[in-house]
N, C-alpha and C positions, 0 to 999 in steps of 0.2 A: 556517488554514482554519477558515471558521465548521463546524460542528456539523451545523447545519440545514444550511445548504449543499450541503454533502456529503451528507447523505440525499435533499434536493430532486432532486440529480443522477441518484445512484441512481435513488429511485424512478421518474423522468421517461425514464430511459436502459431499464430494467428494463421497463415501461409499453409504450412503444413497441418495443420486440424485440417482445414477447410479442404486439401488437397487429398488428405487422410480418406477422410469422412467421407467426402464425393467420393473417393472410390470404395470403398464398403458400401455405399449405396449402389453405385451402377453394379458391383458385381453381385451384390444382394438381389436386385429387380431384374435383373439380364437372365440369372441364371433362375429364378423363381423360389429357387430353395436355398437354403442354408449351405454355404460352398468353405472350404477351407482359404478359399483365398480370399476373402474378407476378414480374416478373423487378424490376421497383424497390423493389415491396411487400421482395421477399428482401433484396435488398442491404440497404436498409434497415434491418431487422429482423437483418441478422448484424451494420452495422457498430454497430446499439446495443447488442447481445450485447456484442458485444465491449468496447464503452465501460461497459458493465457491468460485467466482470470484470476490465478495466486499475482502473475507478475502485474498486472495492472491495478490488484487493491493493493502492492506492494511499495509498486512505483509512484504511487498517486500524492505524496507530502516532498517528494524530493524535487528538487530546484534545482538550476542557474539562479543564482540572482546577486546581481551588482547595482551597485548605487553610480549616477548617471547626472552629477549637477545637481538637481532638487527631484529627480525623481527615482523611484528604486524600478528596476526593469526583474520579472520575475520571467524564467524561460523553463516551462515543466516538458516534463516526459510524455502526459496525456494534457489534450485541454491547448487552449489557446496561449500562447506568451501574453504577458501581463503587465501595464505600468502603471504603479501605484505615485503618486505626487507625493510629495513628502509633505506638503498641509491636510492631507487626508490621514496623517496619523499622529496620534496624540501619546503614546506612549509604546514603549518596544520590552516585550518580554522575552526573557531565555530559560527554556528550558532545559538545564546543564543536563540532567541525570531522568530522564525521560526510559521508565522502565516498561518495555514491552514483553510479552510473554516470548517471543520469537527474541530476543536476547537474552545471553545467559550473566554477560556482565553489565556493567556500567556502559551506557552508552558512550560511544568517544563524539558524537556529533549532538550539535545543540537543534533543537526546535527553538526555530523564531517564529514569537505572536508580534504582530501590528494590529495593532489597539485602536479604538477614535471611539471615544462618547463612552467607554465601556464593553463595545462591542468589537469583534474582530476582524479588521480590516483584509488578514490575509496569516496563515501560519505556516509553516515550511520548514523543510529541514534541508540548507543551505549544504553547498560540497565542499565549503572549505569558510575561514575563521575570516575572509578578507571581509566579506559583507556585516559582521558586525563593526569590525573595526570600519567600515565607510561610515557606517551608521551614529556611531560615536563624532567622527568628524565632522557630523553636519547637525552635535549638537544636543543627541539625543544621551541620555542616561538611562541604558537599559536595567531594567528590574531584572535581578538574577536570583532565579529561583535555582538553588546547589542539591538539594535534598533531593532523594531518591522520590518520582513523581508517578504514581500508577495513571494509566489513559482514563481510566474514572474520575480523577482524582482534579486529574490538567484540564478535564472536560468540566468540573465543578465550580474549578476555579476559571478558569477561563476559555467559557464557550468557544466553541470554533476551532480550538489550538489542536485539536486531535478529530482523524477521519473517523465513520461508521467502521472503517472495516479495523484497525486500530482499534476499537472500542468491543467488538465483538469479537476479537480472536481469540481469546479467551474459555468463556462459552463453548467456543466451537471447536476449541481445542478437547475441553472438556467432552464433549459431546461425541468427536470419532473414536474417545477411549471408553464414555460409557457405552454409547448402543451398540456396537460388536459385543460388548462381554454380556448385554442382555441376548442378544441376536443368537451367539453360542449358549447361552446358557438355556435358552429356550430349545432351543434343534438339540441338544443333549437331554434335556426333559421329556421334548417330544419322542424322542428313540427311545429313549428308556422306556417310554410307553407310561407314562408318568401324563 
């Protein structure tokens, strides 16, 4: 995913909530009551909330990132641009086959871990194959993990290499399919008089 892309989103999703929202309130408190012209301004304004905060826990591992002489330059979607020295990392891990629930096959892009002391200097899922092969040029021999790797799993083995929101999506996947089916099955008990 491009860089700018990702922010374009953002800001355009973010924009409109906020433009949404502001007007379901002025025409909410203007008019005093419940008015039909609030009611699309709102939808609107929560489902870009919402495309807000799916696209930023989404966007949040993808990268720019090129190797730079001895140092790797990281360039994210949210968050500050980043340069890591190359004596600050001790070891480069790939994750080939990084299975997320929001993929239905094999992933085609690798997660990179940078490593120092054991702990994770920085993990990322680069946009294209050039930055490992920089990485190899300057020496490194990255550990390639092939196997299919669940985010519990990336996170067990190597702290840091997988986000919160990667680790919980899951869960929470699980969770919009159970409590609806309790939510109706309750208001169907409830009518039934049950």
């Amino acid at each position: 995913m491009s860089i700018t892309a990702g922010r374009v989103f953002l800001a355009i999703t973010l924009a409109m909530s906020v433009a949404c929202l502001g007007w379901f309130g002025l025409v909410r408190f203007s008019f005093g009551t419940w008015s039909s012209a609030a009611v699309l301004p709102g939808v609107i304004g929560l489902i870009a909330a919402l495309a807000t905060v799916v696209g930023a826990l989404m966007f949040a591992r993808f990268v720019e990132a090129s190797v730079h002489g001895q140092t790797i330059r990281l360039r994210r979607v949210l968050g500050r641009d980043r340069t890591i020295a190359v004596s600050e990392v001790d070891e480069v891990v790939l994750l080939l086959d990084l299975r997320l629930p929001s993929r239905t096959a094999p992933s085609s892009v690798t997660r990179v871990v940078l490593r120092r002391a054991g702990g994770t200097v920085a993990a990322f899922t680069p946009r294209g194959s050039e930055l490992v092969d920089g990485l190899r040029s300057l020496g490194f021999r990255p550990l390639v993990i092939d196997e299919p790797t669940t985010p519990l799993r990336a996170s067990r083995s190597y702290p840091g290499s997988v986000g919160f929101a990667e680790l919980v999506v899951e869960p929470v996947l699980w969770a919009c399919v159970v409590i609806p089916v309790v939510v109706v099955a309750w208001l169907v008990w409830d009518a039934a008089g049950g």
